[in-house]
C-alpha positions in Angstrom: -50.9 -53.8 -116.4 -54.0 -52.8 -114.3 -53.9 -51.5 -110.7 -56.0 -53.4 -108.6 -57.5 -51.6 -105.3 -59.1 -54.1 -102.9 -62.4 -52.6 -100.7 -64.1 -54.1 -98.1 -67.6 -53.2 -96.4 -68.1 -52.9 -93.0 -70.1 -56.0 -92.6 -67.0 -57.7 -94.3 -64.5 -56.2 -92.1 -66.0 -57.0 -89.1 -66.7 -60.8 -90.5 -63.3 -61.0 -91.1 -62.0 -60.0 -87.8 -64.1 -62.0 -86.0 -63.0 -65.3 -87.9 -59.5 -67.0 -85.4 -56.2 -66.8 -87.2 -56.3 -69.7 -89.3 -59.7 -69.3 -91.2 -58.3 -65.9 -91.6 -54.9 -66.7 -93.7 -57.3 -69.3 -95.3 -60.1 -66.1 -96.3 -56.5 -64.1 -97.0 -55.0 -66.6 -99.1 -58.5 -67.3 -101.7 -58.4 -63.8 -102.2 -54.8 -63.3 -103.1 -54.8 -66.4 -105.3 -57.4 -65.6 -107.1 -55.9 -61.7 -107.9 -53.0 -63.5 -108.9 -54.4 -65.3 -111.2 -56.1 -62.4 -112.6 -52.8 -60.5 -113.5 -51.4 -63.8 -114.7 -49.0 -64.1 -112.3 -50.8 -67.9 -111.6 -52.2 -70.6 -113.5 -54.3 -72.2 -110.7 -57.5 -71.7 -111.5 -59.4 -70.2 -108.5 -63.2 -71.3 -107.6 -65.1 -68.9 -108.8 -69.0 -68.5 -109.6 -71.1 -65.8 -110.8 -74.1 -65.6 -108.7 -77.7 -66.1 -110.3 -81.0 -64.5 -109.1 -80.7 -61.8 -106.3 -77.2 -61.5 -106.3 -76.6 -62.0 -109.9 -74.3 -58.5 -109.5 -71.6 -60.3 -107.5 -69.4 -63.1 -107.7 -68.3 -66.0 -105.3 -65.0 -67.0 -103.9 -64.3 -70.2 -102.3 -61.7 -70.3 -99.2 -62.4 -73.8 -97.0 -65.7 -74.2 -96.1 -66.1 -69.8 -96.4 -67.4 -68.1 -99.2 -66.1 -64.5 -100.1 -69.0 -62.5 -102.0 -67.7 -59.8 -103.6 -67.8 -57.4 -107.2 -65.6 -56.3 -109.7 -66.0 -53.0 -111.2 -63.6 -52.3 -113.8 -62.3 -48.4 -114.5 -59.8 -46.9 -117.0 -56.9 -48.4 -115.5 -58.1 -50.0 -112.3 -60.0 -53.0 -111.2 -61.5 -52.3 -107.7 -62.5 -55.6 -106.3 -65.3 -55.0 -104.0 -65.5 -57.9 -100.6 -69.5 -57.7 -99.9 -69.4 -60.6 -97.0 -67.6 -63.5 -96.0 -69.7 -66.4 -94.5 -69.5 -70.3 -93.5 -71.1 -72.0 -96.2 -74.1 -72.6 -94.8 -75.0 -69.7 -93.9 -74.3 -67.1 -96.8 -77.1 -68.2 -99.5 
């Protein structure tokens, strides 16, 4: 079983912290689903989208009506899942 380390840049720290407490659990609760279904541990298929264009590097998790950009950079035996920036909807792309 692979280790999984979660980072998070500044810009999505601070986006983060600014969100109130319920949009936070909701940000939380995308991005632990969606490592649980990664190790297995969950069928429920997260949503999920591999950017195109620009951002073709990174992926996109949905939680409500915010999107969680992030990467995944897989090492020997550890899957570091990057958070790039979480943003309302409209306003990420």
């Amino acid at each position: 079983m692979k280790k999984i380390q979660i980072a998070w840049t500044k810009k999505a720290e601070k986006s983060f912290n600014r969100l109130d407490l319920k949009n936070q659990r909701r940000v939380r609760n995308a991005i632990k689903g969606f490592l649980k279904y990664i190790l297995g541990e969950s069928s429920k298929r997260p949503d999920v989208k591999k950017l195109k264009g620009k951002l073709a590097s990174f992926y996109r998790l949905r939680g409500g009506s915010w999107r969680i950009i992030f990467s995944i950079d897989a090492q020997k035996d550890t899957l570091i899942l990057t958070i790039i920036e979480i943003e309302r909807r409209k306003d990420v792309y």
